[in-house]
C-alpha positions as CSV (number, residue, x, y, z in Angstrom):
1,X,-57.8,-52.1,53.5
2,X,-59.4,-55.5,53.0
3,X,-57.8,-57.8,50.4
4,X,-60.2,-57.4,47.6
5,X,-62.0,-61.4,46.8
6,X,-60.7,-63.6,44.0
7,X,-63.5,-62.0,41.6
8,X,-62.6,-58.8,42.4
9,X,-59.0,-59.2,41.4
10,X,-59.9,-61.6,38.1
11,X,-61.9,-58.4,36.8
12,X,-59.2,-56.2,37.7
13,X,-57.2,-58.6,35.3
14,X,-59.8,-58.8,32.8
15,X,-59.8,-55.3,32.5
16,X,-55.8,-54.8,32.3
17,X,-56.0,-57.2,29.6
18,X,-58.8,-55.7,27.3
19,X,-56.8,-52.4,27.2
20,X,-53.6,-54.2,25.9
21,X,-55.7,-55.9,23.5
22,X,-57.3,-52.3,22.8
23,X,-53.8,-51.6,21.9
24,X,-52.8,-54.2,20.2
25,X,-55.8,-53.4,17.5
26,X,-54.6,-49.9,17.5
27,X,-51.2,-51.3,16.5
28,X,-52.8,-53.2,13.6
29,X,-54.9,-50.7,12.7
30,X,-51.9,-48.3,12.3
31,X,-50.0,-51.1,10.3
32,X,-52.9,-51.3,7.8
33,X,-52.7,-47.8,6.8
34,X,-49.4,-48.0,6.8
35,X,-49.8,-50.7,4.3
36,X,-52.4,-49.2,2.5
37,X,-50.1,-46.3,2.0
38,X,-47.6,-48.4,0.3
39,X,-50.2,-50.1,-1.8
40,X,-51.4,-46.7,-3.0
41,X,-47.8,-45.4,-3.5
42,X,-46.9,-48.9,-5.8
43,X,-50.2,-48.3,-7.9
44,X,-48.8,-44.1,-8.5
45,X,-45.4,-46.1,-9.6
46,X,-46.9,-48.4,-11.5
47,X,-49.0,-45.7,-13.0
48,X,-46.3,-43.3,-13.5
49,X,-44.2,-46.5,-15.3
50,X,-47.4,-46.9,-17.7
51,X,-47.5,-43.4,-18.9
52,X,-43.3,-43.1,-19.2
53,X,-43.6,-46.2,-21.1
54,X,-46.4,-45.3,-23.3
55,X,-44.1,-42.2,-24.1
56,X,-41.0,-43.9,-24.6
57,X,-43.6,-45.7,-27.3
């Protein structure tokens, strides 16, 4: 096998790094739902607080 040219092996590089970079925006992605999900679940509280209190009124 012929050792591949300094090209060659900066593309190889190039692409190993996209993919962890792919990942990485998968990771942040995830977080952000994640987030949202809290967001959404704090507004329900909040929501849930409003009508107990207006209620308790």
């Amino acid at each position: 096998e012929r050792r591949k040219t300094k090209d060659e092996r900066r593309k190889t590089k190039d692409e190993r790094r996209k993919t962890k970079d792919e990942r990485r925006k998968t990771k942040d992605e995830r977080r952000k739902t994640k987030d949202e999900r809290r967001k959404t679940k704090d507004v329900a509280f909040k929501g849930e607080l409003c009508q107990n209190n207006i209620i308790l009124k």
